[in-house]
PASELUM-192833 format. One record per residue (C-alpha): x, y, z; residue number from 1. Coordinates in nm, 2 decimals, always signed. Example, Ala and Ser with C-alpha at 12.3 -4.5 7.8 and 13.67 -1.06 7.14 Angstrom:
REM residues 2
+--------+--------+--------+-----+
|      u |      v |      w |   n |
+--------+--------+--------+-----+
|  +1.23 |  -0.45 |  +0.78 |   1 |
|  +1.37 |  -0.11 |  +0.71 |   2 |
+--------+--------+--------+-----+
This chain:
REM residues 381
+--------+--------+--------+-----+
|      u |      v |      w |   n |
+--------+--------+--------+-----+
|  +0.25 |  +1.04 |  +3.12 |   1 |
|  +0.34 |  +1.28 |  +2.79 |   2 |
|  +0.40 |  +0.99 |  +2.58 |   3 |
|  -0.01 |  +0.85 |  +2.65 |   4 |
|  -0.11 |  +1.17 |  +2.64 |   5 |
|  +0.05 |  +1.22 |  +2.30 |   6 |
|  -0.09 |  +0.91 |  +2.19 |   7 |
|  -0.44 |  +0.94 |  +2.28 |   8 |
|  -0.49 |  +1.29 |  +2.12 |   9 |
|  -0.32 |  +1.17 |  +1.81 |  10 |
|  -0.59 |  +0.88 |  +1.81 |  11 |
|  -0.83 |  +1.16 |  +1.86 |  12 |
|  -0.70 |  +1.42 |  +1.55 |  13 |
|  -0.76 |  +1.06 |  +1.38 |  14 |
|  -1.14 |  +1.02 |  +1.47 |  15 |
|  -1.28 |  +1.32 |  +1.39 |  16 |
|  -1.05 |  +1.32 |  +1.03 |  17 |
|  -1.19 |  +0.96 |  +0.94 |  18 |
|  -1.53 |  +1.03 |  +1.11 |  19 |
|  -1.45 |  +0.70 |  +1.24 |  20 |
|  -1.53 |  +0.57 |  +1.61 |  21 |
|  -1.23 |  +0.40 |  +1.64 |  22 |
|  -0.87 |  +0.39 |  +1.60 |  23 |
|  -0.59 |  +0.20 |  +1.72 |  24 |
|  -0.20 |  +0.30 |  +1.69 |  25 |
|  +0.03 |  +0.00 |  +1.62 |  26 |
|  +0.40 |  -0.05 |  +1.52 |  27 |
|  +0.35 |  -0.12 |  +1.14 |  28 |
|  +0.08 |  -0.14 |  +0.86 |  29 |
|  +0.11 |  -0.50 |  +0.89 |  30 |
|  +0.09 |  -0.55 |  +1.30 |  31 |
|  -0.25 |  -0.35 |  +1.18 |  32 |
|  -0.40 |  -0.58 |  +0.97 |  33 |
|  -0.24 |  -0.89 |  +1.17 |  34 |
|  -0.47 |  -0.73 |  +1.49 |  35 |
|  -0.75 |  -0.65 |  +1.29 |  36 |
|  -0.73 |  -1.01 |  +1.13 |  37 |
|  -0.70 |  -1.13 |  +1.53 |  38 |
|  -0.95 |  -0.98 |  +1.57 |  39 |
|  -1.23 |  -1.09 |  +1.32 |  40 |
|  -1.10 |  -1.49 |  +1.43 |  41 |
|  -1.29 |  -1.41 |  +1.78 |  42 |
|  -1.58 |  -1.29 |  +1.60 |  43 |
|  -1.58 |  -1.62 |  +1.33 |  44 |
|  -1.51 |  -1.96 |  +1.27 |  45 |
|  -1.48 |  -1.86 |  +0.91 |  46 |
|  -1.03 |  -1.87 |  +0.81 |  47 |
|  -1.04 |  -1.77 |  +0.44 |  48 |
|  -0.89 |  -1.43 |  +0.36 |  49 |
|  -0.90 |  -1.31 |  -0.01 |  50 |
|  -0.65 |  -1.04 |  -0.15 |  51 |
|  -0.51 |  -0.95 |  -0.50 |  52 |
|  -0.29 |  -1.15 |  -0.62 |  53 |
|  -0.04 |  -0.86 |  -0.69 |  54 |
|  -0.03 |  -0.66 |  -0.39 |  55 |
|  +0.24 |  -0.59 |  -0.10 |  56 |
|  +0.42 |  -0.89 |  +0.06 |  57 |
|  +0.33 |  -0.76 |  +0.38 |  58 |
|  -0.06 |  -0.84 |  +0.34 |  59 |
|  -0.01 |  -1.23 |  +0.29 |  60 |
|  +0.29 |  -1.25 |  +0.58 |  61 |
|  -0.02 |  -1.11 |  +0.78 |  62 |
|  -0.28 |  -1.34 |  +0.66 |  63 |
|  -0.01 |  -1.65 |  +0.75 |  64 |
|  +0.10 |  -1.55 |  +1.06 |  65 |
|  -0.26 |  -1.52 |  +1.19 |  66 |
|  -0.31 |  -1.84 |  +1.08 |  67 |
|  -0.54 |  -1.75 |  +0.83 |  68 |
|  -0.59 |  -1.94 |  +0.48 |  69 |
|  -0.47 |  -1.70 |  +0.17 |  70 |
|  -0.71 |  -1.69 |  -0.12 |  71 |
|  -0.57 |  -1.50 |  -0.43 |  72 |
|  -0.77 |  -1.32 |  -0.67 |  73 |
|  -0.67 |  -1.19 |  -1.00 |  74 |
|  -0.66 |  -0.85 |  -1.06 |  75 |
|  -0.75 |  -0.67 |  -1.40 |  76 |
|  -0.43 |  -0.47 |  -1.51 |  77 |
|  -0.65 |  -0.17 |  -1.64 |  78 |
|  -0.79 |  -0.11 |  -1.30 |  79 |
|  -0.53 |  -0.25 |  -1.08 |  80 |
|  -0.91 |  -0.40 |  -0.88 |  81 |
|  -1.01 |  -0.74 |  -0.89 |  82 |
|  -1.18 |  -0.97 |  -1.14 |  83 |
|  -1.49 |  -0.92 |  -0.99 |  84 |
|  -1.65 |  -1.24 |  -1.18 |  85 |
|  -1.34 |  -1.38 |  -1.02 |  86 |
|  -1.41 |  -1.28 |  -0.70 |  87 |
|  -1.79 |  -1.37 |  -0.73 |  88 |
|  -1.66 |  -1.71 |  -0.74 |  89 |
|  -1.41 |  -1.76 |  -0.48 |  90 |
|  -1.64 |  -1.56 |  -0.24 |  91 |
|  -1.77 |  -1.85 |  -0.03 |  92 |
|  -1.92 |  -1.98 |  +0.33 |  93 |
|  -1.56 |  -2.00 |  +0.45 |  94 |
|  -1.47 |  -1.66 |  +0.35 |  95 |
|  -1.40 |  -1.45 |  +0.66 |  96 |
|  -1.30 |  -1.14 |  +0.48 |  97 |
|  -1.19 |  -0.98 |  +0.15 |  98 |
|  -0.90 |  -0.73 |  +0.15 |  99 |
|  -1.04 |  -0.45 |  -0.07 | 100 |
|  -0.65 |  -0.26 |  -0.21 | 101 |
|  -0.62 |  +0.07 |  -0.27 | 102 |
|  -0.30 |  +0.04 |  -0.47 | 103 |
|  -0.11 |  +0.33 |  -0.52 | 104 |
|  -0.37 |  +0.60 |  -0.37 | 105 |
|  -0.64 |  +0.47 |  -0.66 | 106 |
|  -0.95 |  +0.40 |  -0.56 | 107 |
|  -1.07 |  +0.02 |  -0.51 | 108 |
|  -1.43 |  -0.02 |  -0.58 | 109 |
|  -1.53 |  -0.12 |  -0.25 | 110 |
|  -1.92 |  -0.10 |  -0.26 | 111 |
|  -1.87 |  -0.35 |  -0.57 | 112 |
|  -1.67 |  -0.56 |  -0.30 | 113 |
|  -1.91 |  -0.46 |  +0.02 | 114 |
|  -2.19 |  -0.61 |  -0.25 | 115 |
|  -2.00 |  -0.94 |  -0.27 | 116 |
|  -1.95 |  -0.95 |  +0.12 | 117 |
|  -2.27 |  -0.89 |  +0.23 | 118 |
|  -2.47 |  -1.13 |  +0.06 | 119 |
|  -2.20 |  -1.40 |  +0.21 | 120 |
|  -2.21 |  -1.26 |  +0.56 | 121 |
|  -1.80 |  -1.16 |  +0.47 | 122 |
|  -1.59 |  -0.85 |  +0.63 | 123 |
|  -1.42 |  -0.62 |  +0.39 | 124 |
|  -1.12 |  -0.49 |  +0.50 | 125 |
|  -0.99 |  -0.20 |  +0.31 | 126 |
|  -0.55 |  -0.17 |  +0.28 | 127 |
|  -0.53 |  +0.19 |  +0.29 | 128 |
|  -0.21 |  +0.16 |  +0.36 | 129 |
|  -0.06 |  +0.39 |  +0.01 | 130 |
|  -0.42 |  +0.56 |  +0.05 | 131 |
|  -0.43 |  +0.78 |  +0.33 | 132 |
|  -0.65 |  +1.07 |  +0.28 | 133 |
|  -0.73 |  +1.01 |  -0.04 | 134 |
|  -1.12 |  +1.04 |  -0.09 | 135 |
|  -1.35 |  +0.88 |  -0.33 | 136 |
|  -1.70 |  +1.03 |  -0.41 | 137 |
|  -1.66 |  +1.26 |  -0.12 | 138 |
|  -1.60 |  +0.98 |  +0.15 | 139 |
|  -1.28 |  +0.87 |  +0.24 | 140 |
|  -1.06 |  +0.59 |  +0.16 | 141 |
|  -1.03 |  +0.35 |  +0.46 | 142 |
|  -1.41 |  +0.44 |  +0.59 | 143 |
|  -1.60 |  +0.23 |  +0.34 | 144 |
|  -1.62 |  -0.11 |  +0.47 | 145 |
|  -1.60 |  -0.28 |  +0.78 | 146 |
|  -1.25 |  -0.17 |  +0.92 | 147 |
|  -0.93 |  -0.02 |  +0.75 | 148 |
|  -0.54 |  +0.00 |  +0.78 | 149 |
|  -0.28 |  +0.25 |  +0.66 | 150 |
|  +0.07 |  +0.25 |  +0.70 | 151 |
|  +0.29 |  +0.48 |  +0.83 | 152 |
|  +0.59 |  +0.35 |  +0.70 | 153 |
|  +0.88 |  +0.55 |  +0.47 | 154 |
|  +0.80 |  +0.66 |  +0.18 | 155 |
|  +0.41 |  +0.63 |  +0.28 | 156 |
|  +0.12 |  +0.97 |  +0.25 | 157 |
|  +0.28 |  +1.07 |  +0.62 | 158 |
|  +0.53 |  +0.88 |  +0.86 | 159 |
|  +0.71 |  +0.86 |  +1.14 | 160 |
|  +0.94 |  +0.57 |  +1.01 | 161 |
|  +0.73 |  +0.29 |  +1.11 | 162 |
|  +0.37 |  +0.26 |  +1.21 | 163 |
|  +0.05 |  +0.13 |  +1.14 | 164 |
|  -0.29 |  +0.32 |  +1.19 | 165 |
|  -0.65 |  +0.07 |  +1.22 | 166 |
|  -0.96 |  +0.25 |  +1.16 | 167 |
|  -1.33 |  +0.10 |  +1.22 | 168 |
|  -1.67 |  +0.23 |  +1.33 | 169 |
|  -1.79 |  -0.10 |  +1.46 | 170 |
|  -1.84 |  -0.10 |  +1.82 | 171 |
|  -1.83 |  -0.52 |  +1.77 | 172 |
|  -1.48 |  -0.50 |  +1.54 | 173 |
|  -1.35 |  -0.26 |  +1.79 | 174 |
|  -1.42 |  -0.45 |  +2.11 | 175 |
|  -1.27 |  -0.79 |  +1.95 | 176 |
|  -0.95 |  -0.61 |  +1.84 | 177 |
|  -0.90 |  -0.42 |  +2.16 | 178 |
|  -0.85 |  -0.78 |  +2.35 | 179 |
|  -0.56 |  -0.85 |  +2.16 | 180 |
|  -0.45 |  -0.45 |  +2.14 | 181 |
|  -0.44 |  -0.44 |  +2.51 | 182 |
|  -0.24 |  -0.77 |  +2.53 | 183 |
|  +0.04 |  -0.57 |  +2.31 | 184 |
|  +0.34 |  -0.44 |  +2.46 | 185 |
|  +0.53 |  -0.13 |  +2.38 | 186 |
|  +0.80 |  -0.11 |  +2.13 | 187 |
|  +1.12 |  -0.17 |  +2.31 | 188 |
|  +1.38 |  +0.12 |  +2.36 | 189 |
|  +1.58 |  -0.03 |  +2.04 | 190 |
|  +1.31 |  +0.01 |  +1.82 | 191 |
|  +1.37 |  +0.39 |  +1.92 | 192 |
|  +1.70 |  +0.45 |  +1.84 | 193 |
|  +1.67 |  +0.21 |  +1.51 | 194 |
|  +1.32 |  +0.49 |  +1.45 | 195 |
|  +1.57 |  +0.77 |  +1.46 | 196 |
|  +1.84 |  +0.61 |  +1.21 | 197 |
|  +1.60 |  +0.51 |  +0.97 | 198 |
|  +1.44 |  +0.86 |  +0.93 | 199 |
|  +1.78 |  +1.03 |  +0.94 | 200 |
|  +1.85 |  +0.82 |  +0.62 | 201 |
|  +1.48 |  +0.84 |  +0.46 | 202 |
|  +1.53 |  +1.19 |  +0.45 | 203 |
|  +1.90 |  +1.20 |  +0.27 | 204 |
|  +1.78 |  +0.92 |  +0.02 | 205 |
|  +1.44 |  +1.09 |  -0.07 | 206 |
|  +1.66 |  +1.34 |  -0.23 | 207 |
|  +1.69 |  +1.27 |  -0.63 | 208 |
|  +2.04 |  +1.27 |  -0.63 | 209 |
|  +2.07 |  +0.98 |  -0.40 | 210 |
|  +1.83 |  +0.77 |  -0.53 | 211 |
|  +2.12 |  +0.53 |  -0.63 | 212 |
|  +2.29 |  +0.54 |  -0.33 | 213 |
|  +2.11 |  +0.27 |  -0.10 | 214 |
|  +2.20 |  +0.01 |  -0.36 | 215 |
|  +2.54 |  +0.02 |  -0.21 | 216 |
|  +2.46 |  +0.04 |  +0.14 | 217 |
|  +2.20 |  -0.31 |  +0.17 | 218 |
|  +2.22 |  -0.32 |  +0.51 | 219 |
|  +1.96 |  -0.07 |  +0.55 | 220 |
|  +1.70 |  -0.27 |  +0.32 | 221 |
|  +1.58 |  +0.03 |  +0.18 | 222 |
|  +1.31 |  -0.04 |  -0.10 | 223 |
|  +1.32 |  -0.39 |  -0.07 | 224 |
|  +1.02 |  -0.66 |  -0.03 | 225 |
|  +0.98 |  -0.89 |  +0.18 | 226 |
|  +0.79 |  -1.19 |  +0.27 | 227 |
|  +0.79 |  -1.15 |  +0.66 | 228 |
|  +0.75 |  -1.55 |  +0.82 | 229 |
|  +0.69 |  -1.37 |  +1.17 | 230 |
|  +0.65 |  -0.99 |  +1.26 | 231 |
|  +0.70 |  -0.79 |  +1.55 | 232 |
|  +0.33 |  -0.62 |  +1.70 | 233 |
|  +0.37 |  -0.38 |  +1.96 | 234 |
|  +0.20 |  -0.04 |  +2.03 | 235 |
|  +0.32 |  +0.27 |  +1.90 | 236 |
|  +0.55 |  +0.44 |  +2.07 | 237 |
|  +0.55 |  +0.81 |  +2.24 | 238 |
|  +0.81 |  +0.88 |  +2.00 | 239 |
|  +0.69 |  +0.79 |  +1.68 | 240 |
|  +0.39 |  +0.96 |  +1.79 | 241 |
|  +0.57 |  +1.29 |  +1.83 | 242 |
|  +0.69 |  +1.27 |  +1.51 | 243 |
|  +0.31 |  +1.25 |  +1.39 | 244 |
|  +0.23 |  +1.62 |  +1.54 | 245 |
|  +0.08 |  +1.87 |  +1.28 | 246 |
|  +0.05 |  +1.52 |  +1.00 | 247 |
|  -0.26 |  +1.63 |  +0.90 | 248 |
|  -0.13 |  +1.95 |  +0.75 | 249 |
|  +0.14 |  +1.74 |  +0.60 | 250 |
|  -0.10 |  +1.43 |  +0.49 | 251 |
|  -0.28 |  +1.74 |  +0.29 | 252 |
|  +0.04 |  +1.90 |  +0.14 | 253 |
|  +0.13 |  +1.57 |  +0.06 | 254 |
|  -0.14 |  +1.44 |  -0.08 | 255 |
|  -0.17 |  +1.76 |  -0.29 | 256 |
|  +0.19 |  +1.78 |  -0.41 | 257 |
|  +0.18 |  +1.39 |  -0.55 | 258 |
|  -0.16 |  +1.48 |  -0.71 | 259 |
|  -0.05 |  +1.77 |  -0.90 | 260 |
|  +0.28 |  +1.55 |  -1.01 | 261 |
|  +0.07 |  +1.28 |  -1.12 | 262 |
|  -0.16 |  +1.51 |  -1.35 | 263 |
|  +0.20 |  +1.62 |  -1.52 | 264 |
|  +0.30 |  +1.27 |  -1.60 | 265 |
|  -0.04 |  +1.21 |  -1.74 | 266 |
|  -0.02 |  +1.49 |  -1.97 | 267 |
|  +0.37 |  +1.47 |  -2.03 | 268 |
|  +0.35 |  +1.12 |  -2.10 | 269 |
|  +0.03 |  +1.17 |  -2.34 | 270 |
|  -0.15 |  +0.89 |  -2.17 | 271 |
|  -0.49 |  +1.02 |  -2.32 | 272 |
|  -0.65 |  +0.70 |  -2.34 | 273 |
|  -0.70 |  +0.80 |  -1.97 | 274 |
|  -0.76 |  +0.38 |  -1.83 | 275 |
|  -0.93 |  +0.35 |  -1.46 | 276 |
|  -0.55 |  +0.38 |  -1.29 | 277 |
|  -0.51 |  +0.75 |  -1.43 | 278 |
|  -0.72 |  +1.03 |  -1.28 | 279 |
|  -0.61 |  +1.37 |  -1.24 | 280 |
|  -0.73 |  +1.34 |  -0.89 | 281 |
|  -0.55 |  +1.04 |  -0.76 | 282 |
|  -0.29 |  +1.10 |  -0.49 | 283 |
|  -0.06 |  +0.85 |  -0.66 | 284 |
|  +0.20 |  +0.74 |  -0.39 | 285 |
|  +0.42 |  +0.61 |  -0.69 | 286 |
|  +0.26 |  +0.64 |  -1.04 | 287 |
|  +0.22 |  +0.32 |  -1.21 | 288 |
|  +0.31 |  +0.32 |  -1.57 | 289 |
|  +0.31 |  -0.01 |  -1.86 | 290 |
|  +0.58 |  -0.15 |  -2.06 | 291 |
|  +0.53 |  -0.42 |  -2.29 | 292 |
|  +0.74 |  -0.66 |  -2.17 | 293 |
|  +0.96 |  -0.78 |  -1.87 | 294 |
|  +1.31 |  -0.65 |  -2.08 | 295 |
|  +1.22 |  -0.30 |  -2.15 | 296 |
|  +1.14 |  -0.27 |  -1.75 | 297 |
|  +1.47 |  -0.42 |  -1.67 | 298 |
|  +1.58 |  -0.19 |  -1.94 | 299 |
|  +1.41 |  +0.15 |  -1.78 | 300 |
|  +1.44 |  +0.05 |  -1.39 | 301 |
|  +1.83 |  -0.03 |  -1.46 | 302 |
|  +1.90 |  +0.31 |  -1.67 | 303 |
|  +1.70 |  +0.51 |  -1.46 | 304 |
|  +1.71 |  +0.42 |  -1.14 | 305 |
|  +1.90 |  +0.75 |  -1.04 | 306 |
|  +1.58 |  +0.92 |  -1.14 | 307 |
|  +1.38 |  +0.71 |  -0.90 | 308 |
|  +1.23 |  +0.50 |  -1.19 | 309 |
|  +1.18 |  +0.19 |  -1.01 | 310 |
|  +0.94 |  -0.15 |  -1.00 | 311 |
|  +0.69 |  -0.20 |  -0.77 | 312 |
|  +0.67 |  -0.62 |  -0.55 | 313 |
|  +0.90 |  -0.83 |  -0.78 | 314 |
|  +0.63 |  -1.09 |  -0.81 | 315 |
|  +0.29 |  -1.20 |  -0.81 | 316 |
|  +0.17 |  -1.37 |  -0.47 | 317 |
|  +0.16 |  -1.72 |  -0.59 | 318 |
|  +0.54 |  -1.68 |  -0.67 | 319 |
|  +0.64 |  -1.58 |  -0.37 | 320 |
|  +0.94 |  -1.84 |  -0.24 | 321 |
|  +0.80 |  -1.92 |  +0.10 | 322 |
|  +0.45 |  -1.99 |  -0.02 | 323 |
|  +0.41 |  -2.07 |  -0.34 | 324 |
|  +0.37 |  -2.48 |  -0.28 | 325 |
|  +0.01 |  -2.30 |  -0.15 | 326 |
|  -0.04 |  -2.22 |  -0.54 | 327 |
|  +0.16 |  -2.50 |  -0.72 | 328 |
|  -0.14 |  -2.55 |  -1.00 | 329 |
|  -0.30 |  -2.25 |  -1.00 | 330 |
|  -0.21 |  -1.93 |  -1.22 | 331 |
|  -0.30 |  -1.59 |  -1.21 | 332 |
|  -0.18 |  -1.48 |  -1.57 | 333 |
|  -0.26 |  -1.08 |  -1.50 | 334 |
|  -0.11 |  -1.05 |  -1.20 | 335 |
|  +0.20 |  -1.21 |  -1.32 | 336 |
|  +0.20 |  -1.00 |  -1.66 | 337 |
|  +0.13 |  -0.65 |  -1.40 | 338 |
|  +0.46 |  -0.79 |  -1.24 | 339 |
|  +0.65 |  -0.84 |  -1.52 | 340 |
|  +0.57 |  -0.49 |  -1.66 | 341 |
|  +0.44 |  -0.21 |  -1.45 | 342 |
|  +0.74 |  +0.02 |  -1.34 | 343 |
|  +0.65 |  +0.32 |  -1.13 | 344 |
|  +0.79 |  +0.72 |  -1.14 | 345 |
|  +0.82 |  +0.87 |  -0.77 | 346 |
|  +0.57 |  +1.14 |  -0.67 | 347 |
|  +0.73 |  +1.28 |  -0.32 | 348 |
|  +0.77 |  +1.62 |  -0.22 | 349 |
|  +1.14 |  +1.65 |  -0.28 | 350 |
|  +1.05 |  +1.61 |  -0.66 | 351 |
|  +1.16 |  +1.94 |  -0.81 | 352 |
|  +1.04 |  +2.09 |  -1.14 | 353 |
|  +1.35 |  +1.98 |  -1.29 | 354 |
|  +1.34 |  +1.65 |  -1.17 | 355 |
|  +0.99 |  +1.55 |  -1.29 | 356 |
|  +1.13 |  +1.71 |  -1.65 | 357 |
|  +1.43 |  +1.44 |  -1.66 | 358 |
|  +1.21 |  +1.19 |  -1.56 | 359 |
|  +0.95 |  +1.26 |  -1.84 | 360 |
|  +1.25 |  +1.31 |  -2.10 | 361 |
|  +1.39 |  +0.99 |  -1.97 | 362 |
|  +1.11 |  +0.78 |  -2.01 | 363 |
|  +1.03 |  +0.92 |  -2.34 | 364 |
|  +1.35 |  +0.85 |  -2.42 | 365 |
|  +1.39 |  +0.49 |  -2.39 | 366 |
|  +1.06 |  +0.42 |  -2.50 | 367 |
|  +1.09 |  +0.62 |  -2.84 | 368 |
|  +1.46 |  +0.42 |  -2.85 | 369 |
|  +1.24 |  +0.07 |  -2.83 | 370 |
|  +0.98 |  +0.17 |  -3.07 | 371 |
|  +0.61 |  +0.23 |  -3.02 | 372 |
|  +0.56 |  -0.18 |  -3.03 | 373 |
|  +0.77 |  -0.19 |  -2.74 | 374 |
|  +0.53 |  -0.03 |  -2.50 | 375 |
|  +0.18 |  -0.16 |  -2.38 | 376 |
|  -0.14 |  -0.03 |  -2.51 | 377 |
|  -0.24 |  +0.02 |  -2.15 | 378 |
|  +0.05 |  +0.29 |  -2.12 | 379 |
|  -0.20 |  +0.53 |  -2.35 | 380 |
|  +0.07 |  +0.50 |  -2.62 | 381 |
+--------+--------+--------+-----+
């Protein structure tokens, strides 16, 4: 059959680029880290999960629907990592695993985190899932703890619309996941046709000059998140796999283009105090930028939104509607400040030369028109 033949030497190509033993092809980034999660449950009693407490929406709809118990763990907003005395802390004899975030394409320090885990007999599980092909002290993201996921959703390093790629080396992780894998069935024949729409309007609204336009077409839930009570997890299908052929040439190109952007918007944007989340070698999926406060991001995600100047998750986890009684006393005062503040300036390919010059100008613009107490020390102003 083409489409398992397409399949399997796509899992393949994967392999040997990850050096991995490994892989598994699923229907989203979170169906990956829901099987993976399945997966560790057969292998341990353990049901604590840690993850950031400012991270995608998708990663604690996972955790839940697993039936998993979420931990949240502050992040530091000058590293976009965790509080790693936090972590120290809330790493305990219930901890199944820690979700180690590679937000944005920059690095997590996962052998910092692997540290943690092992003395606690805990997985690490990297979220890849804005990271793929990125590489950190010549290894790359998504190889260096005990299993990975990346996403091949829109607007992610590669993808075929929707899609979900796990990654592990551990003959034990592999085996437990690949009971539940096999148990999957394939996407149905809707999710084809809904495959095809959805690229066909990725491709029109990655253009600049309809960066405004989904606003006015909601239907299509284009750069919205959401907290997902119950998930689809299928397979991937032969089609979506199709549109995967040659994706290592375009994971490079890519990966190149948005790290070449990024280095301009660091040196446009004079951020010369050059803190952890600026590198001129980070693949930045969006690039993640301070404000001072939660007006003058209203104020620049409002007034440039045709430029692609957007936020990133509305909220921290804790605030999230559907869980938050979970969290009721508990605060996680950086998280909720990175929320309140971070906006973030689009890095794809369709970014021309003029483009990334309004969207310098721009920013420039409304941050000169608040004054230089307007905008966060962490912005490098």
């Amino acid at each position: 059959m083409l489409d398992k033949n397409v399949l399997e030497d796509i899992e393949n190509e994967m392999k040997e680029y990850f050096g991995v033993k490994h892989v598994f092809l699923v229907s989203s980034g979170k169906a990956a880290l829901a099987l993976i999660l399945n997966g560790l449950q057969g292998m341990s009693k353990r049901k604590k999960v840690i993850i950031p407490a400012y991270t995608c929406y998708s990663v604690p709809s996972a955790v839940a629907m697993t039936g998993l118990d979420i931990v949240l763990c502050d992040l530091v907003p000058e590293t976009l990592d965790y509080d790693f005395v936090e972590l120290e802390k809330l790493a305990d004899d219930d901890t199944l695993c820690i979700i180690s975030t590679h937000l944005f394409g920059i690095p997590s320090d996962v052998c910092r985190i692997r540290d943690i885990g092992r003395r606690r007999g805990i997985y690490i599980i990297e979220d890849a899932a804005q990271a793929m092909g990125a590489v950190k002290g010549g290894k790359k993201l998504g190889t260096l703890g005990d299993a990975a996921f990346f996403s091949l959703g829109r607007g992610k390093n590669i993808t075929c619309g929707s899609g979900g790629i796990i990654v592990t080396s551990s003959d034990e992780i592999s085996r437990s996941i690949k009971e539940h894998y096999l148990k999957l069935k394939d996407e149905p024949l809707g999710e084809y046709v809904k495959n095809i729409i959805e690229m066909f309007f990725m491709k029109i609204f990655m253009n600049p000059y309809f960066f405004w336009f989904p606003k006015g077409l909601p239907f299509l839930h284009i750069g919205e998140t959401t907290y997902y009570k119950t998930f689809p997890l299928h397979r991937l299908n032969g089609f979506k796999a199709g549109l995967l052929q040659r994706w290592r040439a375009k994971l490079e190109g890519n990966n190149n283009f948005r790290s070449k952007l990024g280095q301009y918007y660091i040196n446009q944007l004079d951020l010369k105090k050059r803190i952890s989340i600026y590198c001129d070698d980070y693949s930045y999926l969006r690039f993640p930028f301070y404000t001072h406060h939660g007006c003058l991001k209203d104020n620049m995600c409002n007034r440039y939104k045709c430029l692609g100047v957007s936020p990133m998750y509305p909220d921290s986890i804790n605030n999230i509607l559907e869980i938050r009684e979970k969290f009721a006393n508990k605060r996680y005062k950086n998280a909720e400040t990175i929320a309140k503040t971070l906006i973030t300036l689009p890095t794809h390919i369709f970014i021309e030369v003029h483009d990334k010059v309004r969207i310098c100008e721009a920013v420039k613009d409304c941050l000169t028109g608040a004054g230089k107490g307007e905008v966060s020390e962490l912005a490098g102003n």
